[in-house]
CHARMM-style PDB file with segment names, atoms N, HN, CA, C and O in Angstrom:
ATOM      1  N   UNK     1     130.550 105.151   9.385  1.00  0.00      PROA
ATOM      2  CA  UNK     1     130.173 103.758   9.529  1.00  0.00      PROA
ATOM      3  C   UNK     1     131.248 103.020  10.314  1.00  0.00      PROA
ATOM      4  O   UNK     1     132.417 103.397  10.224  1.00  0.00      PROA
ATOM      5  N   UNK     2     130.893 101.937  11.116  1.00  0.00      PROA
ATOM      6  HN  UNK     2     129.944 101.631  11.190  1.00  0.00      PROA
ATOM      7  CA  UNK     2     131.947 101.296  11.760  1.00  0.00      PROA
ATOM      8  C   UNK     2     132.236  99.866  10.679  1.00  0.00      PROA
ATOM      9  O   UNK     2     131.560  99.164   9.927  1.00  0.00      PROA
ATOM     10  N   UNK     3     133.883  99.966  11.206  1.00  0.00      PROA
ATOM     11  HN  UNK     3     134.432 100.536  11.817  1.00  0.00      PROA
ATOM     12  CA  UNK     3     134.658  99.206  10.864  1.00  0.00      PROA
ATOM     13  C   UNK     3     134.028  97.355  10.537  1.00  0.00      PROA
ATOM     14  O   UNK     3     133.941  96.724   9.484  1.00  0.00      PROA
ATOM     15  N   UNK     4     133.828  97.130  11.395  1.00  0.00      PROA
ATOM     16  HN  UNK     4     133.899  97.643  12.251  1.00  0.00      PROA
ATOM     17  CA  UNK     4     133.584  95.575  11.600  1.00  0.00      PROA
ATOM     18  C   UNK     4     131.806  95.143  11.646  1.00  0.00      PROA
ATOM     19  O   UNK     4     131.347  94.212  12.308  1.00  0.00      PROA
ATOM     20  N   UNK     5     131.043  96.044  10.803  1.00  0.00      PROA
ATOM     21  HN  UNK     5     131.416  96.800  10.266  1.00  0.00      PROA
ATOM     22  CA  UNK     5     129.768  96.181  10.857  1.00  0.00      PROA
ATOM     23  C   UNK     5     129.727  96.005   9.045  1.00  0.00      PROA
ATOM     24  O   UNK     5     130.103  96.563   8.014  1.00  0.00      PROA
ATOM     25  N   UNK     6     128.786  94.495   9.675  1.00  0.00      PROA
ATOM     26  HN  UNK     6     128.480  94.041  10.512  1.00  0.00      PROA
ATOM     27  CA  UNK     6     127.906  94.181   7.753  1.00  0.00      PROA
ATOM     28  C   UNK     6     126.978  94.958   7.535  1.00  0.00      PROA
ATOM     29  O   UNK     6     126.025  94.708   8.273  1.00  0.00      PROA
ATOM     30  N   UNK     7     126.767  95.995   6.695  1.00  0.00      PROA
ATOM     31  HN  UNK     7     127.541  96.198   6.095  1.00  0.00      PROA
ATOM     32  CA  UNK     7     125.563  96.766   6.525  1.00  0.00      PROA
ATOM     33  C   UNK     7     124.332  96.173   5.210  1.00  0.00      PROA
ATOM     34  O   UNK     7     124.728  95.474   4.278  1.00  0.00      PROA
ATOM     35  N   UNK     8     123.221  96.487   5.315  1.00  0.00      PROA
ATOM     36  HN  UNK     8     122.899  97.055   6.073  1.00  0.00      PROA
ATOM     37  CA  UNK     8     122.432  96.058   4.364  1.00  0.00      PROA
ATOM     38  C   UNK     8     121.490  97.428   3.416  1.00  0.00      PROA
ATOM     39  O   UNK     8     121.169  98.280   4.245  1.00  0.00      PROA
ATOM     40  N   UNK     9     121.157  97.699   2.439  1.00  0.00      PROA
ATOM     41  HN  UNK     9     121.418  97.007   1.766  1.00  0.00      PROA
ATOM     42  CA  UNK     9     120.258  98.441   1.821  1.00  0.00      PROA
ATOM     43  C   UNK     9     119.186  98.063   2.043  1.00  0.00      PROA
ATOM     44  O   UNK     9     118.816  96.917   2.302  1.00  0.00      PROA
ATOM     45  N   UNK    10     118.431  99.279   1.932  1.00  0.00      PROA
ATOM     46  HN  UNK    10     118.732 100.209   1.722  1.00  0.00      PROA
ATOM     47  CA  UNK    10     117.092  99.306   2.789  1.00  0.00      PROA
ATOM     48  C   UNK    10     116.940 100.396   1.957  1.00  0.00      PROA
ATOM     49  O   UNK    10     117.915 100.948   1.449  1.00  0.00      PROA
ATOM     50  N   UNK    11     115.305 100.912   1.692  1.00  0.00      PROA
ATOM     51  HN  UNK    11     114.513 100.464   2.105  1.00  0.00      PROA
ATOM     52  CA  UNK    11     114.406 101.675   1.122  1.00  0.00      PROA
ATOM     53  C   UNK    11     115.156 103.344   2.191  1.00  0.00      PROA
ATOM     54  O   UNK    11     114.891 104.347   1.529  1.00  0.00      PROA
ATOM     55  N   UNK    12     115.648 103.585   3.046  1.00  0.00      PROA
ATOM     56  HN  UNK    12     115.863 102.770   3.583  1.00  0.00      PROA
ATOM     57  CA  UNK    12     116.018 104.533   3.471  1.00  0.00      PROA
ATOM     58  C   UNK    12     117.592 104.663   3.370  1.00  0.00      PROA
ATOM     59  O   UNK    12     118.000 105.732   3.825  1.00  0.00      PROA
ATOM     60  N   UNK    13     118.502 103.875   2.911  1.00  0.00      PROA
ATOM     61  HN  UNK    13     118.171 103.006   2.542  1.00  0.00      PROA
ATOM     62  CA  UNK    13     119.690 103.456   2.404  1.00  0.00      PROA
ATOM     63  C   UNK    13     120.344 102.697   3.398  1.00  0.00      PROA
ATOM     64  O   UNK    13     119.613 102.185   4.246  1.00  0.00      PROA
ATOM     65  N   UNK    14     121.768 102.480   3.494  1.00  0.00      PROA
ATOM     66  HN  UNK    14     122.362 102.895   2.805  1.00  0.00      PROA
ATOM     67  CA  UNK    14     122.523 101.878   4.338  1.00  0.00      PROA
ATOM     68  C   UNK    14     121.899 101.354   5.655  1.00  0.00      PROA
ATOM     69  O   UNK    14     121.076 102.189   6.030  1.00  0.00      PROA
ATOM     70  N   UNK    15     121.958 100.365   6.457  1.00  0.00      PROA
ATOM     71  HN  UNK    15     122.627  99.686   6.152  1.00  0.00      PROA
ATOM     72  CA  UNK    15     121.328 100.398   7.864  1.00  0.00      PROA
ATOM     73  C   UNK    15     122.319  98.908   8.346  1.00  0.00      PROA
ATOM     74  O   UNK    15     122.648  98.003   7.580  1.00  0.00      PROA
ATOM     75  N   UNK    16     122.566  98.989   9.482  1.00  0.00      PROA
ATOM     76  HN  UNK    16     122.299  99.724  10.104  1.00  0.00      PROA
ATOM     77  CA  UNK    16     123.404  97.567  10.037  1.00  0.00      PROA
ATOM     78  C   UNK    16     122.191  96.315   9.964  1.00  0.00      PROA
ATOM     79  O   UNK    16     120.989  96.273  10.227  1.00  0.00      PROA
ATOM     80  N   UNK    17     123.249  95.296   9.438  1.00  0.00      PROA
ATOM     81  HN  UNK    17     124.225  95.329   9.224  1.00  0.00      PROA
ATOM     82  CA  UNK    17     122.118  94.284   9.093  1.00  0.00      PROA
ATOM     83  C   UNK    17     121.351  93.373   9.766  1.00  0.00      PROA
ATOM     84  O   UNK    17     120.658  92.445   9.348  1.00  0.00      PROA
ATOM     85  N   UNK    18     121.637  93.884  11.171  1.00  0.00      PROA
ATOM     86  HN  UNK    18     122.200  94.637  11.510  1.00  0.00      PROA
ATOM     87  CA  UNK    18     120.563  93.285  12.396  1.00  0.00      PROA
ATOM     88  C   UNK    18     119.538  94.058  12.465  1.00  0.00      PROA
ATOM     89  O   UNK    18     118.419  93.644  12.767  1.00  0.00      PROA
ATOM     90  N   UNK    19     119.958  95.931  12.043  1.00  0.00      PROA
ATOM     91  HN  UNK    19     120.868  96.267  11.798  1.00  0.00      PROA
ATOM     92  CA  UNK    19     118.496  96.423  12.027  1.00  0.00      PROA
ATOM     93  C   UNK    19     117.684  96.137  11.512  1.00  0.00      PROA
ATOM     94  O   UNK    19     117.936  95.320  10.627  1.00  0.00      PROA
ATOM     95  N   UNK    20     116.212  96.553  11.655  1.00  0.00      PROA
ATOM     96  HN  UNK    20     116.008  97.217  12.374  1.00  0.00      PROA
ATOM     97  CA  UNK    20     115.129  96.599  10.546  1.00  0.00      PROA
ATOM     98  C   UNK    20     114.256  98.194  10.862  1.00  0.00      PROA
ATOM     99  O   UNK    20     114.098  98.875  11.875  1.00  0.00      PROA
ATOM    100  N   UNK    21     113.827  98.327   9.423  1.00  0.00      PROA
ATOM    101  HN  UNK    21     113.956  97.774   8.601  1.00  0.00      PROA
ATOM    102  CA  UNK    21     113.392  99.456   8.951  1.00  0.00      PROA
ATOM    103  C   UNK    21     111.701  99.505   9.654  1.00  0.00      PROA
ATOM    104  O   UNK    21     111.021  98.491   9.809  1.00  0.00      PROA
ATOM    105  N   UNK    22     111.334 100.647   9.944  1.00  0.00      PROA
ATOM    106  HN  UNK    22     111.886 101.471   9.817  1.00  0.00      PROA
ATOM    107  CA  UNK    22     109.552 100.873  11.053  1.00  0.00      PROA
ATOM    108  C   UNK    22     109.398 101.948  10.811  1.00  0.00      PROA
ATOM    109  O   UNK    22     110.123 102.919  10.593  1.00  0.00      PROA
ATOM    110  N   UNK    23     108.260 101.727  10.861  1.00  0.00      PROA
ATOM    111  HN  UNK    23     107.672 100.938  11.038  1.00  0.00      PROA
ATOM    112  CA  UNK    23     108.005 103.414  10.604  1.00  0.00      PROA
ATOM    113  C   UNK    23     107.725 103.466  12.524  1.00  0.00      PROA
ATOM    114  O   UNK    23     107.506 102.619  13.391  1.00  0.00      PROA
ATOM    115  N   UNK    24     107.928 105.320  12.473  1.00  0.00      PROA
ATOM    116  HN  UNK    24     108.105 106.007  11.769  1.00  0.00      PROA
ATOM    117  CA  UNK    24     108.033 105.669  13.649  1.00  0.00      PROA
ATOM    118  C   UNK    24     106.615 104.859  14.551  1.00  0.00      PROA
ATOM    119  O   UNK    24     106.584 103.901  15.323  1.00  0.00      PROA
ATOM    120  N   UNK    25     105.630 105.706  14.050  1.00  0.00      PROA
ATOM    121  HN  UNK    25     105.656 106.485  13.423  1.00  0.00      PROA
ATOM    122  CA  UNK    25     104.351 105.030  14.706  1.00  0.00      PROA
ATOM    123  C   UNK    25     104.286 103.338  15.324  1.00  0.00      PROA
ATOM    124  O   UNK    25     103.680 102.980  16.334  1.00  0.00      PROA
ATOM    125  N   UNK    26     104.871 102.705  14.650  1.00  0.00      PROA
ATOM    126  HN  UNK    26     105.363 102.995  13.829  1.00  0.00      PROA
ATOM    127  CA  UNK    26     105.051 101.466  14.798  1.00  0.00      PROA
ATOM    128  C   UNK    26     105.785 101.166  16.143  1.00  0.00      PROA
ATOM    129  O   UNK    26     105.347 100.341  16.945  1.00  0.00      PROA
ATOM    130  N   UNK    27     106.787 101.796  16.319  1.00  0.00      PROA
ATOM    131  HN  UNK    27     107.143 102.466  15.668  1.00  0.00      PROA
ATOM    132  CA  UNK    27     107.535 101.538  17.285  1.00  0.00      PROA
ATOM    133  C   UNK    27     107.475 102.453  18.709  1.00  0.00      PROA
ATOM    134  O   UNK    27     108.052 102.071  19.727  1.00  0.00      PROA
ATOM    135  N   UNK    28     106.916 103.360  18.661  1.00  0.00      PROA
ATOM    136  HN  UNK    28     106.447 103.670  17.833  1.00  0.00      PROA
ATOM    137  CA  UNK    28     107.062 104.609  19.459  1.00  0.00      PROA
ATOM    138  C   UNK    28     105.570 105.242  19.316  1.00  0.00      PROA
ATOM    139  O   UNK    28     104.749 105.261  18.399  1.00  0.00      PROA
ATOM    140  N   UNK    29     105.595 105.709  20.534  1.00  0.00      PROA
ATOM    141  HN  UNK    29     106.262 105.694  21.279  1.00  0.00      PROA
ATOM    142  CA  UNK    29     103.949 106.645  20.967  1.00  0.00      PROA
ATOM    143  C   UNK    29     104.514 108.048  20.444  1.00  0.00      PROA
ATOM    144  O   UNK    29     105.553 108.654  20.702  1.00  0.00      PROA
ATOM    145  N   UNK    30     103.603 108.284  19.745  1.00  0.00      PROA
ATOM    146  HN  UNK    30     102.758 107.791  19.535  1.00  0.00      PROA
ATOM    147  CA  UNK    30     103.484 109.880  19.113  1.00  0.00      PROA
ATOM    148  C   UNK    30     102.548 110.745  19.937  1.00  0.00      PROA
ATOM    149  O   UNK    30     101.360 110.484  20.125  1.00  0.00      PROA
ATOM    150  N   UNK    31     103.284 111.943  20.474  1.00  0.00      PROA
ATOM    151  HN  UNK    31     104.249 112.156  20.322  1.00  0.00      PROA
ATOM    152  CA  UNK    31     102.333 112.690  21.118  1.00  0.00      PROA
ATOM    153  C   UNK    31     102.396 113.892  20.754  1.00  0.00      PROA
ATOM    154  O   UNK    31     103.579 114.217  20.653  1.00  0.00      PROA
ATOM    155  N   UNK    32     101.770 114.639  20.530  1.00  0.00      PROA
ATOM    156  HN  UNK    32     100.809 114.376  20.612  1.00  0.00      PROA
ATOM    157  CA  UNK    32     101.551 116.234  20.511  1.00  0.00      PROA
ATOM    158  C   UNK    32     100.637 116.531  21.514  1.00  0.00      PROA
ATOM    159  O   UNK    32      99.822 115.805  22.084  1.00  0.00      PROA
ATOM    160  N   UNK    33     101.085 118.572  21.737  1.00  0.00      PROA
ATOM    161  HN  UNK    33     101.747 119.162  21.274  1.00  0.00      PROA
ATOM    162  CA  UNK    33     100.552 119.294  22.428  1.00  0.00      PROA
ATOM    163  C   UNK    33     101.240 119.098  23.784  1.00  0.00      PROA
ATOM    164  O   UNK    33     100.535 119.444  24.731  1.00  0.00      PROA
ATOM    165  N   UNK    34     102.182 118.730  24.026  1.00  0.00      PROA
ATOM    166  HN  UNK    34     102.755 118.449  23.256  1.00  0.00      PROA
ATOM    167  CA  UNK    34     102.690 119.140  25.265  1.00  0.00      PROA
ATOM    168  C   UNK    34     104.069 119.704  25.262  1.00  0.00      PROA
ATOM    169  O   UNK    34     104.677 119.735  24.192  1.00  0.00      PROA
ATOM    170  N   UNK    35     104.686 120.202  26.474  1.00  0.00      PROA
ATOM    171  HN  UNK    35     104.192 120.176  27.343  1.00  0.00      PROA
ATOM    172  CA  UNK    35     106.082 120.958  26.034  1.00  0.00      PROA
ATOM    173  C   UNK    35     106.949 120.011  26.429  1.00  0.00      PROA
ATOM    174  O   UNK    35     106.889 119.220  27.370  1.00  0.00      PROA
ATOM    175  N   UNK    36     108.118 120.261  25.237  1.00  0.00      PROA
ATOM    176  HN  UNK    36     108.166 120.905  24.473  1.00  0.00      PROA
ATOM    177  CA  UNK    36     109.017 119.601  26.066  1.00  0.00      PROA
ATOM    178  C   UNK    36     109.854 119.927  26.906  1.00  0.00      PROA
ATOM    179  O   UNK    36     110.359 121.041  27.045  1.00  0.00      PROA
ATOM    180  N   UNK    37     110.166 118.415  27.872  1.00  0.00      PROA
ATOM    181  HN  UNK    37     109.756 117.510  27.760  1.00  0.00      PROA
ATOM    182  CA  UNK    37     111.113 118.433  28.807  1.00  0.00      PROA
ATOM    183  C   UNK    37     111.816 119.479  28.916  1.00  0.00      PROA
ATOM    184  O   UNK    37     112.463 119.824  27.927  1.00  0.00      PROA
ATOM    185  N   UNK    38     111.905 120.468  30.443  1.00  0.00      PROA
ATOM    186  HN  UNK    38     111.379 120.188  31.246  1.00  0.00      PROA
ATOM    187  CA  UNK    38     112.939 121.589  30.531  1.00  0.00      PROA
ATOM    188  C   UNK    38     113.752 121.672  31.428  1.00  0.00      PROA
ATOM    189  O   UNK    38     113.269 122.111  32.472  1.00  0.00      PROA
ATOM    190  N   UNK    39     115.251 121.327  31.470  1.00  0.00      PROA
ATOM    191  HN  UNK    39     115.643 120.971  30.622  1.00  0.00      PROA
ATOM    192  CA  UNK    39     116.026 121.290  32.608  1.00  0.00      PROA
ATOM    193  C   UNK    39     116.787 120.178  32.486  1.00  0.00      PROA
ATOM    194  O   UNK    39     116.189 119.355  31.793  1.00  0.00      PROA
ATOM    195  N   UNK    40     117.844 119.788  32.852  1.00  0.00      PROA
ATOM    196  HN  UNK    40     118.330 120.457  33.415  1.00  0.00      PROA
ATOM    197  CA  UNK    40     118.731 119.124  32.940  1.00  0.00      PROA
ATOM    198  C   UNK    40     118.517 118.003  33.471  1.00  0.00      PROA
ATOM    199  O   UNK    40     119.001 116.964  33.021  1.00  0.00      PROA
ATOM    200  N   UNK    41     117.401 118.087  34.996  1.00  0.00      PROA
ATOM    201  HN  UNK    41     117.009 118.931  35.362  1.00  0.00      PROA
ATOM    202  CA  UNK    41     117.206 116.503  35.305  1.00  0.00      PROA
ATOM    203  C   UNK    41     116.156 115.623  34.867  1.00  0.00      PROA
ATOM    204  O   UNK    41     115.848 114.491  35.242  1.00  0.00      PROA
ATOM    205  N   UNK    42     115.780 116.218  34.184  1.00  0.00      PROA
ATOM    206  HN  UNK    42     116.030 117.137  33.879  1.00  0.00      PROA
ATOM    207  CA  UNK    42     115.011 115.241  32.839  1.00  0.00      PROA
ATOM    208  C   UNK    42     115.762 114.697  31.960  1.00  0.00      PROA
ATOM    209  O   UNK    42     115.192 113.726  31.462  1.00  0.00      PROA
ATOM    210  N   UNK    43     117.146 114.945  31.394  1.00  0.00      PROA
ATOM    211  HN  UNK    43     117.609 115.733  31.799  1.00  0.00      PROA
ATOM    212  CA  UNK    43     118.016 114.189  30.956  1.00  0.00      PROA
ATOM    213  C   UNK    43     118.792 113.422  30.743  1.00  0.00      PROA
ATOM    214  O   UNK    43     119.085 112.712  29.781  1.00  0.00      PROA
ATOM    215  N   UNK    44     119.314 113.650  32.161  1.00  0.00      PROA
ATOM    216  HN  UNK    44     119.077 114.226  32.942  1.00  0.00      PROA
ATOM    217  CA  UNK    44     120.645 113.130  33.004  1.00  0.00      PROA
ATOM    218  C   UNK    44     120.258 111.592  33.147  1.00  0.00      PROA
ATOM    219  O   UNK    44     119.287 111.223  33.807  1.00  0.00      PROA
ATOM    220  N   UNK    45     121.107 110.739  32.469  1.00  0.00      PROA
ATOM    221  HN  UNK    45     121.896 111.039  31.933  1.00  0.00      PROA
ATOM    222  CA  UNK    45     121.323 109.888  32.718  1.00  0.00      PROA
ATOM    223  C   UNK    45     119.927 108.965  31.758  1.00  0.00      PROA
ATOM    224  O   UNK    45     119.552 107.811  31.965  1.00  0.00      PROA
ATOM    225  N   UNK    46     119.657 109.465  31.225  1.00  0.00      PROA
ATOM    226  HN  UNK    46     119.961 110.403  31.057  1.00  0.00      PROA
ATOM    227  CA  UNK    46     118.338 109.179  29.984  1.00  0.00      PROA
ATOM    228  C   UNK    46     118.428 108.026  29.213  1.00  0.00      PROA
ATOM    229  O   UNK    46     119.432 107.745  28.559  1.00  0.00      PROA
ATOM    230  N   UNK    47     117.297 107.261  29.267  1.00  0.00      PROA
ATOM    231  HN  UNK    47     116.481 107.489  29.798  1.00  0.00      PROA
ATOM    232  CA  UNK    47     117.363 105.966  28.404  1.00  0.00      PROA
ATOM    233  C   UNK    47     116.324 105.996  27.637  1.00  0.00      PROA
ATOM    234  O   UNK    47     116.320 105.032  26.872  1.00  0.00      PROA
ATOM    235  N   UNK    48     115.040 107.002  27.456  1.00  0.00      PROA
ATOM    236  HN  UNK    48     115.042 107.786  28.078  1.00  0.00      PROA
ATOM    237  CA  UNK    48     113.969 107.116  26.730  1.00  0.00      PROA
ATOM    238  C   UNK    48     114.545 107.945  25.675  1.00  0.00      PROA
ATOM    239  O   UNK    48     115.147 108.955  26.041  1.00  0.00      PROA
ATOM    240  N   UNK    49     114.439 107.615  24.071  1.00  0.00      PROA
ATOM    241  HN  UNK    49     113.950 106.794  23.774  1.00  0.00      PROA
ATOM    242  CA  UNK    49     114.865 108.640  22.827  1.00  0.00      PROA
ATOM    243  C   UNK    49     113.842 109.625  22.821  1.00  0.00      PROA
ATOM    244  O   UNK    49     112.783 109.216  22.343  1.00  0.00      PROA
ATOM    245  N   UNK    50     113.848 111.028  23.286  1.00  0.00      PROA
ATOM    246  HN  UNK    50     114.707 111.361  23.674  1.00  0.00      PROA
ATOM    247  CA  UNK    50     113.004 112.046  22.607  1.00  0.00      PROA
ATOM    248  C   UNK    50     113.310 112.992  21.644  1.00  0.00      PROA
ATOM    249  O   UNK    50     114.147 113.894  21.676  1.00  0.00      PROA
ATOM    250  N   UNK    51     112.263 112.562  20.498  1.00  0.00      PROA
ATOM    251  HN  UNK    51     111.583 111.829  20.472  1.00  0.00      PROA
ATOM    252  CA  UNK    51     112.477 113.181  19.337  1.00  0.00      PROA
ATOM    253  C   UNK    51     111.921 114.320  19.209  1.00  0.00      PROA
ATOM    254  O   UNK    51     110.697 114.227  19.298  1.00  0.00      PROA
ATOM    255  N   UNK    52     112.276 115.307  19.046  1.00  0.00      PROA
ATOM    256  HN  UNK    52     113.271 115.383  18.974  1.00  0.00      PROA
ATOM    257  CA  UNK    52     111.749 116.877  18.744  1.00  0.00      PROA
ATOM    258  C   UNK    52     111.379 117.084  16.954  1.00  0.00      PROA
ATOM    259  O   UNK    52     111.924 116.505  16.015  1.00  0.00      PROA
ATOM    260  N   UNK    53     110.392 118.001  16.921  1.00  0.00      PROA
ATOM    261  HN  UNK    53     109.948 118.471  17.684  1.00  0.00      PROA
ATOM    262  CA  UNK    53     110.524 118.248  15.327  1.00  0.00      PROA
ATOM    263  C   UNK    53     111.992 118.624  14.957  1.00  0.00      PROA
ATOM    264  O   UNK    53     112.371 117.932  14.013  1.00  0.00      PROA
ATOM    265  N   UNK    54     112.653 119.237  15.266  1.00  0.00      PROA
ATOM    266  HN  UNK    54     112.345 119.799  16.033  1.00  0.00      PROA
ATOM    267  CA  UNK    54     114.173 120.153  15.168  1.00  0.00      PROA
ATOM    268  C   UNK    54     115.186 118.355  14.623  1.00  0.00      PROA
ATOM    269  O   UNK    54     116.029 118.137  13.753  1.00  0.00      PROA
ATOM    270  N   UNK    55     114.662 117.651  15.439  1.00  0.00      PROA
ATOM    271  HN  UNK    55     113.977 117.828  16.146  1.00  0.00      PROA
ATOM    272  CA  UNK    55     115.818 116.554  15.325  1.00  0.00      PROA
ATOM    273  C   UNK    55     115.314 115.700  13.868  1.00  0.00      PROA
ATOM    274  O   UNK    55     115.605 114.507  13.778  1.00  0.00      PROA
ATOM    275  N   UNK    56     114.717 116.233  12.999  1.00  0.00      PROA
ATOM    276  HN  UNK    56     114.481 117.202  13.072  1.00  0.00      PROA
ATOM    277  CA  UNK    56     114.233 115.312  11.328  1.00  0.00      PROA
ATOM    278  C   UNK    56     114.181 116.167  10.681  1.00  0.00      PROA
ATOM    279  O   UNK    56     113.912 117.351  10.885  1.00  0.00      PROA
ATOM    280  N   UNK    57     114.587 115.308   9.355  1.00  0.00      PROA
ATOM    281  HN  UNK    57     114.806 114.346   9.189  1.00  0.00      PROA
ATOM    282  CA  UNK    57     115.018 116.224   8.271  1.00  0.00      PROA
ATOM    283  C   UNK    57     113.474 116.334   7.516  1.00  0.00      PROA
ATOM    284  O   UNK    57     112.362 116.096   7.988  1.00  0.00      PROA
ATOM    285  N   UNK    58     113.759 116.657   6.551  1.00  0.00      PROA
ATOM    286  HN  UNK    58     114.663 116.850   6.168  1.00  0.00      PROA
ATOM    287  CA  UNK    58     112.594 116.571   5.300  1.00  0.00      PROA
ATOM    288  C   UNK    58     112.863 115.361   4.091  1.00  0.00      PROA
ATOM    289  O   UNK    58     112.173 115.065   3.115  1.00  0.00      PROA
ATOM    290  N   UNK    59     113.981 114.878   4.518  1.00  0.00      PROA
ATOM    291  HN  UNK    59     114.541 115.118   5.310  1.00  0.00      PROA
ATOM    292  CA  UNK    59     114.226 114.091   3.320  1.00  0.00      PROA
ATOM    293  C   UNK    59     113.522 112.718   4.115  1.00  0.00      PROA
ATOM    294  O   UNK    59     114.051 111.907   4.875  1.00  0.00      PROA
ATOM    295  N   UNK    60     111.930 112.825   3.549  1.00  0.00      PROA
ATOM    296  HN  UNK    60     111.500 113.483   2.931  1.00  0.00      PROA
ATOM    297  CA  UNK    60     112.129 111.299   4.198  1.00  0.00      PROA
ATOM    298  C   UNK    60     111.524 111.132   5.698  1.00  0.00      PROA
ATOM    299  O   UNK    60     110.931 110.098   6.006  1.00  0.00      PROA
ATOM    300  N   UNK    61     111.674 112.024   6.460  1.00  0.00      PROA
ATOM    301  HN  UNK    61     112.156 112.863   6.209  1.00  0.00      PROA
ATOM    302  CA  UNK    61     111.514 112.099   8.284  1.00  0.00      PROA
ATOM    303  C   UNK    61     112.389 111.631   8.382  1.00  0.00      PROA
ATOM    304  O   UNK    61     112.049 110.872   9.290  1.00  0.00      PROA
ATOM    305  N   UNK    62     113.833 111.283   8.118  1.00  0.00      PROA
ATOM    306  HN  UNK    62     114.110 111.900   7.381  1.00  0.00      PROA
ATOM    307  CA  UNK    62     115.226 110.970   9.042  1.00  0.00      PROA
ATOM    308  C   UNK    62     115.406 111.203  10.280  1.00  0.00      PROA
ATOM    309  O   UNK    62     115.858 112.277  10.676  1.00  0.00      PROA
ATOM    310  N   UNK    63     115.177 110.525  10.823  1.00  0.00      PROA
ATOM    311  HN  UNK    63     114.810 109.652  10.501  1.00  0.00      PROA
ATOM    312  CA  UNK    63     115.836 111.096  12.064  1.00  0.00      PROA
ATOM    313  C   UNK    63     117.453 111.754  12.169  1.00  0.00      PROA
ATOM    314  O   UNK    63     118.182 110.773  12.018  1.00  0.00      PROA
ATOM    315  N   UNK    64     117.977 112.495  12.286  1.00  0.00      PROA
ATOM    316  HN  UNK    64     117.385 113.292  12.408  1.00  0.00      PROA
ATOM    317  CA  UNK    64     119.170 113.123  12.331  1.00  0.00      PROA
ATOM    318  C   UNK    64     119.758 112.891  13.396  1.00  0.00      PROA
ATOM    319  O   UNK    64     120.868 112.358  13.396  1.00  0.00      PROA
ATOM    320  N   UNK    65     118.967 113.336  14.792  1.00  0.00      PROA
ATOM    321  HN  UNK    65     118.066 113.768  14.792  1.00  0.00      PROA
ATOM    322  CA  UNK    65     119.791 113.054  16.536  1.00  0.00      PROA
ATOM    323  C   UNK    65     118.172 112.796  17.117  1.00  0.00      PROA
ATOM    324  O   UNK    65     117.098 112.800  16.514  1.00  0.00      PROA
ATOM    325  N   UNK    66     118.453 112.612  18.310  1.00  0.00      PROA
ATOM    326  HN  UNK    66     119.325 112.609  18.799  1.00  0.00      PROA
ATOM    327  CA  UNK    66     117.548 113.072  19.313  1.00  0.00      PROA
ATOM    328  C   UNK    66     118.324 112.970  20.868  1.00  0.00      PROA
ATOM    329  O   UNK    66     119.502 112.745  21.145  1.00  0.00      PROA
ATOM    330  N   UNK    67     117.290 113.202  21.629  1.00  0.00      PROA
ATOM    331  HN  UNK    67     116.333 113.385  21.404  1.00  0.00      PROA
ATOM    332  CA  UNK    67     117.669 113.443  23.058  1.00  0.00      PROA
ATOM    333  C   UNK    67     117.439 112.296  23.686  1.00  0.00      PROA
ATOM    334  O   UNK    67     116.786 111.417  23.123  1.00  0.00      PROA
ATOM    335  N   UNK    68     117.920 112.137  24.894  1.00  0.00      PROA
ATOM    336  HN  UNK    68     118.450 112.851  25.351  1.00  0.00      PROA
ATOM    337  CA  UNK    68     117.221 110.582  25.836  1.00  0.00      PROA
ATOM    338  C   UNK    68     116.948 111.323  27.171  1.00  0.00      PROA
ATOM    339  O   UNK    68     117.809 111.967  27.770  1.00  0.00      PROA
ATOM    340  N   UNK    69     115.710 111.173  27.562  1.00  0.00      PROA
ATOM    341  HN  UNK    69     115.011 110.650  27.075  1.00  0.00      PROA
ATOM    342  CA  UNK    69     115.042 111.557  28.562  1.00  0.00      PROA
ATOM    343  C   UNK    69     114.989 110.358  29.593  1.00  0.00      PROA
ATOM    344  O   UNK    69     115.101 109.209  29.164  1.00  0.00      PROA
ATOM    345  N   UNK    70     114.795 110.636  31.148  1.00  0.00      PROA
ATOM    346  HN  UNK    70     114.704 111.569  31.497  1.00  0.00      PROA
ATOM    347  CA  UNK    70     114.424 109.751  32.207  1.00  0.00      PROA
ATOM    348  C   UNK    70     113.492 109.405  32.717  1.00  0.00      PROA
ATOM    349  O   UNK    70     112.555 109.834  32.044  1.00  0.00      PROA
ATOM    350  N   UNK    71     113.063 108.753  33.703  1.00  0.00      PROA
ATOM    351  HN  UNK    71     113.825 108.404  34.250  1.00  0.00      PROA
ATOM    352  CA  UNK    71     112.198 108.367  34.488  1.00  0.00      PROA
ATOM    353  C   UNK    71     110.729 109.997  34.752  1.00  0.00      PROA
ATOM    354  O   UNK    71     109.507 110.135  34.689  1.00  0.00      PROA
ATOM    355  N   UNK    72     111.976 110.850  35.048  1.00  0.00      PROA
ATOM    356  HN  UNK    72     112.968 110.738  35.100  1.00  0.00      PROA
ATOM    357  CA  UNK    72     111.506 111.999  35.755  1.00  0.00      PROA
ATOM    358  C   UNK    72     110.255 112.548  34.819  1.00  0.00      PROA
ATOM    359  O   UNK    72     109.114 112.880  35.138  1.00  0.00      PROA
ATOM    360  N   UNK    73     110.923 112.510  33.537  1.00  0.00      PROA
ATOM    361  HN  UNK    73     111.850 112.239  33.278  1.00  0.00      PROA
ATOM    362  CA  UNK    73     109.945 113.394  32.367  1.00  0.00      PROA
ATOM    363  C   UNK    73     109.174 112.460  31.758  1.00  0.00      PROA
ATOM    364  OT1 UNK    73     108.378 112.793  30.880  1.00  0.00      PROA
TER     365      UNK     73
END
């Protein structure tokens, strides 16, 4: 956690208190059936979050990490 950050409780625990809690759908297009992005310049320099199954836990759907994809992909 950072230093100089007010955090608040939330139904998923800790979160900074400008965030707010969404479910994924809400915020983000869900897609299946296609592959993902392969190669490096689909990445480089990435401002889109792509979430893989690999990047959530079970506790919950946490997100854990994800990737940021570009223009290209």
């Amino acid at each position: 956690m950072m230093e100089n950050t007010i955090y608040k409780e939330t139904e998923i625990g800790l979160i900074p208190e400008d965030w707010e809690v969404s479910r994924l759908g809400e915020i983000a297009e869900i897609a299946t059936g296609q592959s993902a992005p392969q190669g490096e310049e689909y990445f480089k320099n990435g401002k889109y979050p792509f979430i893989r199954v690999s990047h959530l836990s079970n506790e919950g759907y946490k997100i854990i990490s994800y990737d940021l994809i570009n223009d290209k992909a």
